[in-house]
KETI-790827 format. One record per residue (C-alpha): residue number from 1; residue in one letter; x, y, z. Coordinates in steps of 0.2 Angstrom, whole numbers, plus 5000, padded with zeros to 4 digits. Example, Ala and Ser with C-alpha at 12.3 -4.5 7.8 and 13.67 -1.06 7.14 Angstrom:
REM residues 2
dofi nr 1, rest A, east 5062, north 4978, up 5039;
dofi nr 2, rest S, east 5068, north 4995, up 5036;
REM end
This chain:
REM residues 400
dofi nr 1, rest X, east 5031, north 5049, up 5121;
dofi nr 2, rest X, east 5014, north 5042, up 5118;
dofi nr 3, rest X, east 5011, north 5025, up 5111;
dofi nr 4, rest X, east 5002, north 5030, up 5098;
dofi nr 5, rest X, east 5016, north 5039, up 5088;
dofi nr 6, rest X, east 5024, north 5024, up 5087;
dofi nr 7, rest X, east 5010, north 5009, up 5084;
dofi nr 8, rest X, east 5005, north 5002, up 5068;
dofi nr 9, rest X, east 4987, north 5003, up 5065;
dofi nr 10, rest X, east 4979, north 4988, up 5054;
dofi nr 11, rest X, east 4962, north 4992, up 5050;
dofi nr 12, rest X, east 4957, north 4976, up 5041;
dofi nr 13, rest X, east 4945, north 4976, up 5027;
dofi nr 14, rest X, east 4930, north 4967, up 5025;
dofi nr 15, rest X, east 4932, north 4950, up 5021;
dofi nr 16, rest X, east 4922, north 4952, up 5004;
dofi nr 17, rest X, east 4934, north 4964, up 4998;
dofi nr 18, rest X, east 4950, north 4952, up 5001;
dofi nr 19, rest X, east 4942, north 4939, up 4995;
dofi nr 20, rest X, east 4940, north 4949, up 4979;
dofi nr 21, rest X, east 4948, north 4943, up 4962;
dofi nr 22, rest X, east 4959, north 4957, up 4956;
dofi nr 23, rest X, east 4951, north 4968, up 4943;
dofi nr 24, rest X, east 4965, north 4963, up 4929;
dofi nr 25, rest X, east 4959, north 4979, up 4921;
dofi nr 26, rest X, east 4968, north 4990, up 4934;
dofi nr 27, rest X, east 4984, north 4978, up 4932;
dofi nr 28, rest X, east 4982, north 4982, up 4913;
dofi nr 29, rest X, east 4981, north 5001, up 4916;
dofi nr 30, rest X, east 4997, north 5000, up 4927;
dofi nr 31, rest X, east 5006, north 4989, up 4913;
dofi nr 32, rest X, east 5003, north 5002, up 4899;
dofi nr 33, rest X, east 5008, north 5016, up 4908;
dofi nr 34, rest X, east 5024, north 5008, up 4913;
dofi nr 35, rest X, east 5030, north 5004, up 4895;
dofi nr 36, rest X, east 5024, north 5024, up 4892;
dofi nr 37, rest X, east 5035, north 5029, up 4904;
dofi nr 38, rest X, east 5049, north 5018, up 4893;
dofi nr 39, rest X, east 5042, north 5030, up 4880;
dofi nr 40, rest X, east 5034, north 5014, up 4872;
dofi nr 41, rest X, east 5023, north 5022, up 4856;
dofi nr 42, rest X, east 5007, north 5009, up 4866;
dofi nr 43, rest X, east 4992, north 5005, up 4854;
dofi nr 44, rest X, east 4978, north 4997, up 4868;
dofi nr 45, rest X, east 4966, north 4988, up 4860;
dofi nr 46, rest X, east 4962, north 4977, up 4877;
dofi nr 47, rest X, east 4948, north 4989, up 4886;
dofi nr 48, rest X, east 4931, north 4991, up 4874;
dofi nr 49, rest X, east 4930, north 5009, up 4877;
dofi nr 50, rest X, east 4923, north 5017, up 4863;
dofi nr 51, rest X, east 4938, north 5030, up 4853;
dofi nr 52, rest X, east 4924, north 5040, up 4843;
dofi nr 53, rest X, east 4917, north 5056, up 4849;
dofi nr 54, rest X, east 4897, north 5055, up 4856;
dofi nr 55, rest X, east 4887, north 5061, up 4841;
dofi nr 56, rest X, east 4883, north 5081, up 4841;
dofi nr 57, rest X, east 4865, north 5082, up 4843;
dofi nr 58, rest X, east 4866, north 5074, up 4862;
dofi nr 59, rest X, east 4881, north 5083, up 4863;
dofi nr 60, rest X, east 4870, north 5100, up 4859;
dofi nr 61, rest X, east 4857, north 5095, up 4871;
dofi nr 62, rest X, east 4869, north 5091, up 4885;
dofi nr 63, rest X, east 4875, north 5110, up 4883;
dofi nr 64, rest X, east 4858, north 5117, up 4883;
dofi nr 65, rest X, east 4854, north 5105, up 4898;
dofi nr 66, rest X, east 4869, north 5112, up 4908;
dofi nr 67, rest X, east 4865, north 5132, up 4909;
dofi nr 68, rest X, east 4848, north 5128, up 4915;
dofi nr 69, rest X, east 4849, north 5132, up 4934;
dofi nr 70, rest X, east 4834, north 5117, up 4937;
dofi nr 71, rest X, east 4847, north 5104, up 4931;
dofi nr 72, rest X, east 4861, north 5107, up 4943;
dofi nr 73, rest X, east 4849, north 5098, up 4959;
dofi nr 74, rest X, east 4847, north 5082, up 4964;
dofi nr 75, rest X, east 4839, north 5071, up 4948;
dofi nr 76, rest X, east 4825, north 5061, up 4949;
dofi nr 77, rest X, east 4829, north 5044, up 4957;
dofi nr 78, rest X, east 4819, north 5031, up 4946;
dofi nr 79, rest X, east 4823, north 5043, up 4930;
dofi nr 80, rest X, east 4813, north 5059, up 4924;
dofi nr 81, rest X, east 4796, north 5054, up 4916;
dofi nr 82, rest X, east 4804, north 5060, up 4899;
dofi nr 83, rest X, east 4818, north 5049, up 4898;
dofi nr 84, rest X, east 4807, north 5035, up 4905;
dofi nr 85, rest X, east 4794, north 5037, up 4889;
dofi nr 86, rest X, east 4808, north 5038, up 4878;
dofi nr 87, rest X, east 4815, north 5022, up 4884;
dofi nr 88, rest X, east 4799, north 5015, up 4881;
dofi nr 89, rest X, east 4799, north 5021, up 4866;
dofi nr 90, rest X, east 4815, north 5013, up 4858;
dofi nr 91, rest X, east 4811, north 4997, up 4865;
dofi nr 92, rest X, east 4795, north 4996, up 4856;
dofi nr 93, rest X, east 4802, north 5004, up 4841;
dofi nr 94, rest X, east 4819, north 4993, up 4840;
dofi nr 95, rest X, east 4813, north 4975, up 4849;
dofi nr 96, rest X, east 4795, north 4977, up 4846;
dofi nr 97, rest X, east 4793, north 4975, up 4868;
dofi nr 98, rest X, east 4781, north 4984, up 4876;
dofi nr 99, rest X, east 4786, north 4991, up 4892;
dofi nr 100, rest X, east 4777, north 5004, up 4903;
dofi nr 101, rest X, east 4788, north 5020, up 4906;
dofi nr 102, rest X, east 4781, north 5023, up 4924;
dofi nr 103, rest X, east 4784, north 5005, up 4931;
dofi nr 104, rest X, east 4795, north 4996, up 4921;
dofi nr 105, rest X, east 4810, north 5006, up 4918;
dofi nr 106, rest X, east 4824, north 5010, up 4929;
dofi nr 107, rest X, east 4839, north 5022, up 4923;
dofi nr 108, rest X, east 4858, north 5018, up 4928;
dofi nr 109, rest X, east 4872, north 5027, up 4932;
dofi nr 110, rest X, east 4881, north 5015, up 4919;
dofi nr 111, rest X, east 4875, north 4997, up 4914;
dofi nr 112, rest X, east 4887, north 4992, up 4928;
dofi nr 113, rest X, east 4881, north 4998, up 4943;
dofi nr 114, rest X, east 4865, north 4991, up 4939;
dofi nr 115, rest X, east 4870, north 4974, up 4936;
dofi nr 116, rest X, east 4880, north 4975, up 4952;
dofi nr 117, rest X, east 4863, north 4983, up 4961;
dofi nr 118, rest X, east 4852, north 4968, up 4954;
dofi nr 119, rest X, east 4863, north 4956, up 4965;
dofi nr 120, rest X, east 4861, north 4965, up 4979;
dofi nr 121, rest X, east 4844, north 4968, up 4978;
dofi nr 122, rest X, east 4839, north 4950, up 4976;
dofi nr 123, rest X, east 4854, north 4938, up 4983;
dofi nr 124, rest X, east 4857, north 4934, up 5001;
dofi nr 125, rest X, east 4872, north 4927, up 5008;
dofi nr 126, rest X, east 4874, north 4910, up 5004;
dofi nr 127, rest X, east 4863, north 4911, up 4988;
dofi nr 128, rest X, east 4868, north 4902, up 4972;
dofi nr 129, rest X, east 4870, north 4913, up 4957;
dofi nr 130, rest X, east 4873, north 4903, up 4939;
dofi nr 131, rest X, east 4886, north 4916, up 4930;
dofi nr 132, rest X, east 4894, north 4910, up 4913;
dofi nr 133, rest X, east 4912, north 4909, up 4909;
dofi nr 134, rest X, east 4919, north 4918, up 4901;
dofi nr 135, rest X, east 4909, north 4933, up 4910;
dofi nr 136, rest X, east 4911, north 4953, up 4910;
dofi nr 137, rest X, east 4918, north 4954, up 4928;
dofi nr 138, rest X, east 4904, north 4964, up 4936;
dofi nr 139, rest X, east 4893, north 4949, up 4933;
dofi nr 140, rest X, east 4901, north 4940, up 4946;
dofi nr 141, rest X, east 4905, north 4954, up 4956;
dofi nr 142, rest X, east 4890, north 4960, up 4960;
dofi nr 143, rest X, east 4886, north 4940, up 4968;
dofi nr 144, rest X, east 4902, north 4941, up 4977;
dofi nr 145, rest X, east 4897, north 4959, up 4985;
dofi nr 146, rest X, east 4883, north 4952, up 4990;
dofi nr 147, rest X, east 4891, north 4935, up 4997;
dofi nr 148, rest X, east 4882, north 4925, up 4986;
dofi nr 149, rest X, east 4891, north 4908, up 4979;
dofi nr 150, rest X, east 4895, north 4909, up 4961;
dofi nr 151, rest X, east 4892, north 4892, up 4952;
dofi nr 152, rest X, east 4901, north 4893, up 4933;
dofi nr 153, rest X, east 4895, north 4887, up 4917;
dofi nr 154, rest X, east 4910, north 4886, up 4904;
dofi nr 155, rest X, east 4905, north 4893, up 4888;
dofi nr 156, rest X, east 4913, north 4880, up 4875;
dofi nr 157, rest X, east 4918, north 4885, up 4857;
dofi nr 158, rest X, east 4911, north 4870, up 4853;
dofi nr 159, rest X, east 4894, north 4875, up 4857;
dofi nr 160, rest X, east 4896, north 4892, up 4850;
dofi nr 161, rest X, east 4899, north 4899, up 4868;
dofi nr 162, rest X, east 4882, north 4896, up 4873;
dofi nr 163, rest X, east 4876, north 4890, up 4888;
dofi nr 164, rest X, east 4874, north 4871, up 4890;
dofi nr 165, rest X, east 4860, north 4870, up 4900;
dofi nr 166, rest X, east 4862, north 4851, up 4904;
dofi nr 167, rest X, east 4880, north 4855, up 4914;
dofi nr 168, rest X, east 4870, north 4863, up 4927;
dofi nr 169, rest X, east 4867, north 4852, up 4941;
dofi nr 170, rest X, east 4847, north 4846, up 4947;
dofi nr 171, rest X, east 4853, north 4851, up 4965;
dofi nr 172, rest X, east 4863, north 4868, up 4959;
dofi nr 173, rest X, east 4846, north 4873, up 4947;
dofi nr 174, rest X, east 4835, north 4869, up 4963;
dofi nr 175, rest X, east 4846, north 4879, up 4975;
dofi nr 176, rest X, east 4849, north 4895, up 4960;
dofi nr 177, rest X, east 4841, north 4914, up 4966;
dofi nr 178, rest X, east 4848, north 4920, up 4948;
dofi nr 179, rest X, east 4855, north 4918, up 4931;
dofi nr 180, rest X, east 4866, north 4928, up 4922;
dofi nr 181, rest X, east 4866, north 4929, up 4904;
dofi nr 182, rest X, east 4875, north 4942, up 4890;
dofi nr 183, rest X, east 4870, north 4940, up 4871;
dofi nr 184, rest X, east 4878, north 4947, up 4861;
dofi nr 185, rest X, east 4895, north 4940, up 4873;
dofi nr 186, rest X, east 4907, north 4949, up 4878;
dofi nr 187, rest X, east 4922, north 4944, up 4875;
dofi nr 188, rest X, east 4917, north 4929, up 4864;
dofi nr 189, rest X, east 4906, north 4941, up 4852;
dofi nr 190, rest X, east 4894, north 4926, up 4854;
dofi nr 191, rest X, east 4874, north 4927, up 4846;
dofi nr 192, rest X, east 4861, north 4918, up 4851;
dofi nr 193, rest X, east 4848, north 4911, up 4841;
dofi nr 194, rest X, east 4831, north 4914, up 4849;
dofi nr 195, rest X, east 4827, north 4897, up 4852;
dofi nr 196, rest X, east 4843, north 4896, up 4864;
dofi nr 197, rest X, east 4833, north 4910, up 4875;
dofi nr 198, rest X, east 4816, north 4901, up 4875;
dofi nr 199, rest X, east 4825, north 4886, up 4884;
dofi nr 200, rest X, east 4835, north 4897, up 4897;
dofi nr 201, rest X, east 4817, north 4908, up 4902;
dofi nr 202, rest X, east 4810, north 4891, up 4902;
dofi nr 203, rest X, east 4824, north 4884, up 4912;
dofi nr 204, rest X, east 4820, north 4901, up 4924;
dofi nr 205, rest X, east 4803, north 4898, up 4926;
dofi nr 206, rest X, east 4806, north 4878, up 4929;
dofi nr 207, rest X, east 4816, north 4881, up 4945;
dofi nr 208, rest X, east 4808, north 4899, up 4948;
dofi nr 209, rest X, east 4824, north 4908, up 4944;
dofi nr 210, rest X, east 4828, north 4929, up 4941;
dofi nr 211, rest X, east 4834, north 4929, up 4923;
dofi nr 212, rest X, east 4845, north 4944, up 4922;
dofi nr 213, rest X, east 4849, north 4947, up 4904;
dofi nr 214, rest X, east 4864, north 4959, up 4899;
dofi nr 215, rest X, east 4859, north 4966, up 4882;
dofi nr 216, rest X, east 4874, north 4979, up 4881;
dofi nr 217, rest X, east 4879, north 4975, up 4866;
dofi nr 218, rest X, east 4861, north 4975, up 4857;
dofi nr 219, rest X, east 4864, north 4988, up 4845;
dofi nr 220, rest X, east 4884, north 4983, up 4840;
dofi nr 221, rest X, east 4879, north 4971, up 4825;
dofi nr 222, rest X, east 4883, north 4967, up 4809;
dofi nr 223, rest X, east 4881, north 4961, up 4791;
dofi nr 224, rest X, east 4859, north 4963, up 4795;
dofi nr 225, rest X, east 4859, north 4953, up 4809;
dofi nr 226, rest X, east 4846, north 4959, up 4824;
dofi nr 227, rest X, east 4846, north 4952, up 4843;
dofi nr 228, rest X, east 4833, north 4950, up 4853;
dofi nr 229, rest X, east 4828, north 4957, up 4869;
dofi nr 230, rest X, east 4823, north 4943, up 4882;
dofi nr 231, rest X, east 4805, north 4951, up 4881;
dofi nr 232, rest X, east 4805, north 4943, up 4864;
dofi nr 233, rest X, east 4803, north 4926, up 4870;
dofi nr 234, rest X, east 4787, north 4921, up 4878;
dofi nr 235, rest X, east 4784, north 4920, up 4899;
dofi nr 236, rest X, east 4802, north 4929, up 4899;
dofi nr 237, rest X, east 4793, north 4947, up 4906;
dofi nr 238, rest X, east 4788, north 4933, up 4924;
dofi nr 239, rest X, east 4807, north 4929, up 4926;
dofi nr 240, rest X, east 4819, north 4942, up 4920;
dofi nr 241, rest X, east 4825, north 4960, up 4917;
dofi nr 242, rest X, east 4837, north 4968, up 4905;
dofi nr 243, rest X, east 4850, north 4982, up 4906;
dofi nr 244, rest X, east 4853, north 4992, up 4892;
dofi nr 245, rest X, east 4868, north 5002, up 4890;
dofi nr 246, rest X, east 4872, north 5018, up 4880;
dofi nr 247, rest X, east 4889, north 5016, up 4880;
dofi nr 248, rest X, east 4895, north 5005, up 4866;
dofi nr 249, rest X, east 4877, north 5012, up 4856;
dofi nr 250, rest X, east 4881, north 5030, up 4855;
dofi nr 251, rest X, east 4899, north 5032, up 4860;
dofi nr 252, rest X, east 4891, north 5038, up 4879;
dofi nr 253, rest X, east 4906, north 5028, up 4889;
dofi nr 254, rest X, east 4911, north 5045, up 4901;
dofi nr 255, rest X, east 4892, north 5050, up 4902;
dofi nr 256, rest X, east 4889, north 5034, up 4915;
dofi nr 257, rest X, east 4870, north 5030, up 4909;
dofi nr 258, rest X, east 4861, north 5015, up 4906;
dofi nr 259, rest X, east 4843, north 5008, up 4910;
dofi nr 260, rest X, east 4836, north 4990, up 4916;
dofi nr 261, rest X, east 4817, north 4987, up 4909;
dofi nr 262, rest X, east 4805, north 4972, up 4916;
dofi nr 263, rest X, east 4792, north 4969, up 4928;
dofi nr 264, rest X, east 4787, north 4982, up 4943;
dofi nr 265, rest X, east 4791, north 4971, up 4956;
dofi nr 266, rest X, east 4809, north 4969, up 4947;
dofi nr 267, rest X, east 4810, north 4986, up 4944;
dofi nr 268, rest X, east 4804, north 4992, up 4961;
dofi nr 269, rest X, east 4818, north 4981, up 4970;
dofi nr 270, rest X, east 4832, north 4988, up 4957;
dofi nr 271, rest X, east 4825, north 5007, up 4963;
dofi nr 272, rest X, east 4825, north 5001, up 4983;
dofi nr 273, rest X, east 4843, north 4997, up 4982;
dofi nr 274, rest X, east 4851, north 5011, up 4972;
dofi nr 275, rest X, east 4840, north 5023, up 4982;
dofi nr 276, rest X, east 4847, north 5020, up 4996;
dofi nr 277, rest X, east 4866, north 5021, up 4990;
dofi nr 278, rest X, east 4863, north 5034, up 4975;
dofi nr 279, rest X, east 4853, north 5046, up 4970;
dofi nr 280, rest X, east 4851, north 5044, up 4951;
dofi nr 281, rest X, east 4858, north 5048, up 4935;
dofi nr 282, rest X, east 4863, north 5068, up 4933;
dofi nr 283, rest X, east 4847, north 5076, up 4925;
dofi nr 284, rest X, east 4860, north 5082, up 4910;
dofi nr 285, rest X, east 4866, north 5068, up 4907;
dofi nr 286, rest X, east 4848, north 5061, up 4907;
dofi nr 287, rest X, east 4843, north 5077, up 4895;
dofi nr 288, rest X, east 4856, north 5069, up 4882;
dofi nr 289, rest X, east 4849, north 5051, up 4884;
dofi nr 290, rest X, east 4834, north 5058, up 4876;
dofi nr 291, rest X, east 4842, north 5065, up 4863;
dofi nr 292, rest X, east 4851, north 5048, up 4858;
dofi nr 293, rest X, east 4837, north 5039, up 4859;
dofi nr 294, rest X, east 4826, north 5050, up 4849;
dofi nr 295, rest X, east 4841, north 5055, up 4835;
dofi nr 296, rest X, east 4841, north 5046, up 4818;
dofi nr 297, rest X, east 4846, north 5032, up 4814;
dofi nr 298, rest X, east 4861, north 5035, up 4803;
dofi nr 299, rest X, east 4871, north 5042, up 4818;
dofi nr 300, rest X, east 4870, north 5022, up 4825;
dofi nr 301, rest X, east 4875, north 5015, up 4809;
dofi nr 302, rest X, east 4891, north 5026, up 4806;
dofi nr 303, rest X, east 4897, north 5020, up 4821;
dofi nr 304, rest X, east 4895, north 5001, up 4817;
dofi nr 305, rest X, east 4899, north 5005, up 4799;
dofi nr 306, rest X, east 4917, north 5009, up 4807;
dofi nr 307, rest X, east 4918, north 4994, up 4819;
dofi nr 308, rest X, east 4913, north 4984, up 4802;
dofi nr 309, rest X, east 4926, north 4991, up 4792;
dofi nr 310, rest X, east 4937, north 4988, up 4808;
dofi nr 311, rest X, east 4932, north 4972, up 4809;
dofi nr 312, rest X, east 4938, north 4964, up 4792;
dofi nr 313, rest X, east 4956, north 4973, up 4798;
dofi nr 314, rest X, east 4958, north 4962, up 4813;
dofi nr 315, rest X, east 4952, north 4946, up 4807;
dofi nr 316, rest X, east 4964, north 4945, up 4792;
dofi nr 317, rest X, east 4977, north 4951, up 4800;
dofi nr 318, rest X, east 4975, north 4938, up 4814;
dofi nr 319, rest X, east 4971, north 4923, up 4802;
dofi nr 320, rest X, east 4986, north 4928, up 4792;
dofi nr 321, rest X, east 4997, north 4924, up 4806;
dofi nr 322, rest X, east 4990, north 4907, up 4809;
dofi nr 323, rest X, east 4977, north 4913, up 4824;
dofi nr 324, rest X, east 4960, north 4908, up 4820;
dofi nr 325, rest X, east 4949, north 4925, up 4822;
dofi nr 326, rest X, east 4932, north 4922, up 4814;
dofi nr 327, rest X, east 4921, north 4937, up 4810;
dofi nr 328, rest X, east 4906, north 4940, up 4824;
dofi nr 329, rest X, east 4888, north 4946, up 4821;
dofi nr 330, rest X, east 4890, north 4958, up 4834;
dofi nr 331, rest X, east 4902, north 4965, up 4849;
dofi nr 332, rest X, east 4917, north 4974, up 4844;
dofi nr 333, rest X, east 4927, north 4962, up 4851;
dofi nr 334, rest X, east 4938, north 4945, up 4845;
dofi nr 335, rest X, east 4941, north 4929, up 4856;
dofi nr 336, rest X, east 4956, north 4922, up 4851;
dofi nr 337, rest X, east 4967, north 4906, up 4860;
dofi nr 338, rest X, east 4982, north 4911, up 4865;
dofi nr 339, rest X, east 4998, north 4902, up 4856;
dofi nr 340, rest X, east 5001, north 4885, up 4865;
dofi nr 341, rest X, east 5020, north 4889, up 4870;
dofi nr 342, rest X, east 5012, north 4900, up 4882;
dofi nr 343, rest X, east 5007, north 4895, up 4900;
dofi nr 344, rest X, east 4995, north 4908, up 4904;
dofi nr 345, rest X, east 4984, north 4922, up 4893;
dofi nr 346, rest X, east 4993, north 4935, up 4905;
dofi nr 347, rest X, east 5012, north 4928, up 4899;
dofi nr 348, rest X, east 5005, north 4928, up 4882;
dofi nr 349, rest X, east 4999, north 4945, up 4885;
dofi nr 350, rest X, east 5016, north 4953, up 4894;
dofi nr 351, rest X, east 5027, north 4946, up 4879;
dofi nr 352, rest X, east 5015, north 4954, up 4865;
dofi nr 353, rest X, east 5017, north 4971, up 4876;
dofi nr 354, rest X, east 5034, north 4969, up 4877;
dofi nr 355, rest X, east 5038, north 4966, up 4859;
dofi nr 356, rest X, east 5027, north 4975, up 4852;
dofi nr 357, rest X, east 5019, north 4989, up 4862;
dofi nr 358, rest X, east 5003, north 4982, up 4859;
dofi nr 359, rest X, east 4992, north 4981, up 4873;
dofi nr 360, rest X, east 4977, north 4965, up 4875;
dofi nr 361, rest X, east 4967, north 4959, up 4886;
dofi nr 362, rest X, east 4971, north 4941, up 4894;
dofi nr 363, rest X, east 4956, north 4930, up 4896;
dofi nr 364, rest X, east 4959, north 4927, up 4913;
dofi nr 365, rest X, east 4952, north 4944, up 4914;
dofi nr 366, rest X, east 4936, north 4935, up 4910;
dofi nr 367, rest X, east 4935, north 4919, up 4924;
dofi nr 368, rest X, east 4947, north 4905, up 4928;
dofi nr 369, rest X, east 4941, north 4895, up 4914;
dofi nr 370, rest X, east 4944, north 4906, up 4901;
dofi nr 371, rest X, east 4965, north 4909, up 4903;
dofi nr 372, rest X, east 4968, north 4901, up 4885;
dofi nr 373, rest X, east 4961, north 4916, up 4875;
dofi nr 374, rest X, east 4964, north 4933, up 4874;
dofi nr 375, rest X, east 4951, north 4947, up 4871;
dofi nr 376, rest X, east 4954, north 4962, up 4857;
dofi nr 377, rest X, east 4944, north 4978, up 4856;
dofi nr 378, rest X, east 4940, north 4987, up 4838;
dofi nr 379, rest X, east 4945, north 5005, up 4848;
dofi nr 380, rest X, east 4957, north 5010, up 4838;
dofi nr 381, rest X, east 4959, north 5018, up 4819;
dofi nr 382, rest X, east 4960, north 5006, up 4804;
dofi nr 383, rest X, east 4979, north 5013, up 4803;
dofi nr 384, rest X, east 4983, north 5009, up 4820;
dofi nr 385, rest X, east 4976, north 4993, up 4818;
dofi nr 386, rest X, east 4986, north 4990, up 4802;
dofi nr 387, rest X, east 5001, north 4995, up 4812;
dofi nr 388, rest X, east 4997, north 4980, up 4824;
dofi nr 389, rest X, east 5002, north 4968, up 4812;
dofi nr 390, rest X, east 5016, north 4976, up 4804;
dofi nr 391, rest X, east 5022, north 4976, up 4821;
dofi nr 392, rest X, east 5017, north 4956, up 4825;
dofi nr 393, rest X, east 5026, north 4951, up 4809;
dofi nr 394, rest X, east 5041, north 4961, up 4816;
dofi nr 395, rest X, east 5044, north 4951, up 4831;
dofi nr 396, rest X, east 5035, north 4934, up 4824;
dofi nr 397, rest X, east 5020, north 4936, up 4834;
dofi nr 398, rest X, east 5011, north 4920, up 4827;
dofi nr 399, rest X, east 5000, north 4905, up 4833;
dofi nr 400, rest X, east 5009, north 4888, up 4835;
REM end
């Protein structure tokens, strides 16, 4: 018999994927459907994806898009001059930016992989990356794909979760390729005023840093309040690029598309990555970006006008059981501490499951600073949320 019908083959993996934090997201998946299997009635309001159905004119234009035979080929890498004017377009029309559609857009397959693709394309091994914490995960991923060293700024209620500049070291700003930043926050459902984003593109342009502004949640806001693109602050267009994303905007979180905007050499170093790993976003899908980006208004606002109303659910209910839940501007998401007989955000988390069926995100999704809060999404209907706290009185669910 031959030895290899017997050996035990190890293929190791790279050292960047061992090294790896695990993506608590995929533990979270596994967790809900364990207590389905129970036949535990689950209400998840841990991911932020979107419950609401994509509005019907893109959905009508993606139909169109699909029986045309010159759609089903390979798509346009950099993005179909179309979708790239009417990029433009809504950047002018909705953050006053000008941008020009044939050098300074870039579309995505997702926000993500283009936050991830940025890292790549600009950090070598060994390079120090400032990332916030609490962060989305991708932006750390991407530095660790890369191999680059994370350095962590802990975002402190105290300062409103925004950055403290003067926590990052001379020698760390010095040593620095790029700088993350995500206003409106996610998970904090931090703002930040404008003069907060002239300090950091000053800060960039100090210690000749790539500014890389996560904007995903630009167009989740409330009660009148506007953000501002990074391109609203003076000098920013030398130092930084933003990415945009379509889910969280237009209810697009299965159609995978988003776009980065800033200056042609950024831009053109985005495209020389993902061209050589992808080959674009589909041209359908990129049909119906144009037609989300070129529909009313209204069909934005119903959308937020349900997170509102979801809004003022979750944040009585949560104050009414001694948490302190304080309405956001923008995001669809809460930051809340976890109760302080709890060791851990995920032990916290477990429990609620377990009692309750109610599925949350820990915040050690979020960094290793950040395990003292938990993360709740607005994705579920009013009376499912209403039924979250019938359920938290039930099992005494309450901060102390």
């Amino acid at each position: 018999m031959s030895d290899t019908t017997t050996r035990q083959f190890t293929i190791e993996p790279a050292d960047r994927i061992k090294n790896m934090p695990k993506y608590i997201f995929a533990q979270l998946a596994e967790l809900k459907q364990e207590a389905i299997e129970k036949g535990v009635d689950v209400i998840d309001i841990s991911i932020g994806n979107p419950d609401g159905a994509t509005p019907d004119p893109v959905v009508r234009v993606a139909l169109e898009a699909i029986q045309d035979p010159k759609n089903h080929g390979y798509p346009n890498f950099r993005g179909k001059p179309e979708l790239r004017k009417a990029i433009s377009d809504w950047m002018k029309r909705r953050y006053f930016v000008d941008i020009d559609p044939d050098n300074e857009v870039q579309t995505l397959i997702g926000e993500k992989e283009g936050l991830a693709n940025i890292a790549l394309a600009y950090c070598n091994p060994g390079d120090v990356n400032i990332i916030p914490d609490p962060y989305y995960p991708v932006l750390c991923r991407g530095t660790l794909m890369a191999g680059g060293e994370p350095f962590f700024v802990n975002l402190k209620e105290e300062n409103r979760f925004l950055i403290d500049l003067s926590e990052i070291p001379e020698e760390i700003a010095k040593k620095a390729k790029m700088f993350f930043i995500n206003y409106p926050n996610n998970p904090t459902g931090a703002i930040a005023p404008k003069s907060f984003l002239a300090d950091v593109v000053n800060f960039c342009r100090q210690y000749n840093i790539l500014l890389v502004s996560d904007l995903a949640y630009g167009e989740v806001c409330f009660s009148n309040y506007r953000p501002y693109s990074i391109f609203n602050i003076e000098g920013a267009k030398d130092i930084a690029i933003e990415f945009h994303s379509f889910t969280k905007t237009f209810n697009m979180a299965g159609w995978r598309c988003g776009f980065a905007v800033g200056k042609k050499e950024f831009i053109a170093n985005l495209y020389a990555t993902k061209s050589n790993i992808d080959y674009g976003t589909s041209t359908i899908v990129q049909d119906a970006c144009i037609a989300a980006l070129t529909m009313p208004d209204e069909y934005v606002k119903g959308i937020m006008d349900k997170y509102d109303a979801r809004r003022e659910i979750v944040a009585k209910g949560f104050n009414d059981l001694g948490f302190y839940a304080p309405r956001s501007d923008a995001t669809m998401y809460f930051w809340i501490k976890i109760p302080k007989n709890f060791n851990s955000s995920m032990e916290f988390c477990k429990y609620v499951l377990d009692k309750t069926g109610v599925l949350l995100t820990p915040g050690s999704a979020f960094g290793a600073m950040s395990d003292d809060h938990f993360r709740v999404s607005l994705v579920q209907p009013i009376l499912r949320l209403e039924e979250v706290f019938k359920r938290f009185k039930k099992a005494g669910i309450k901060y102390e």
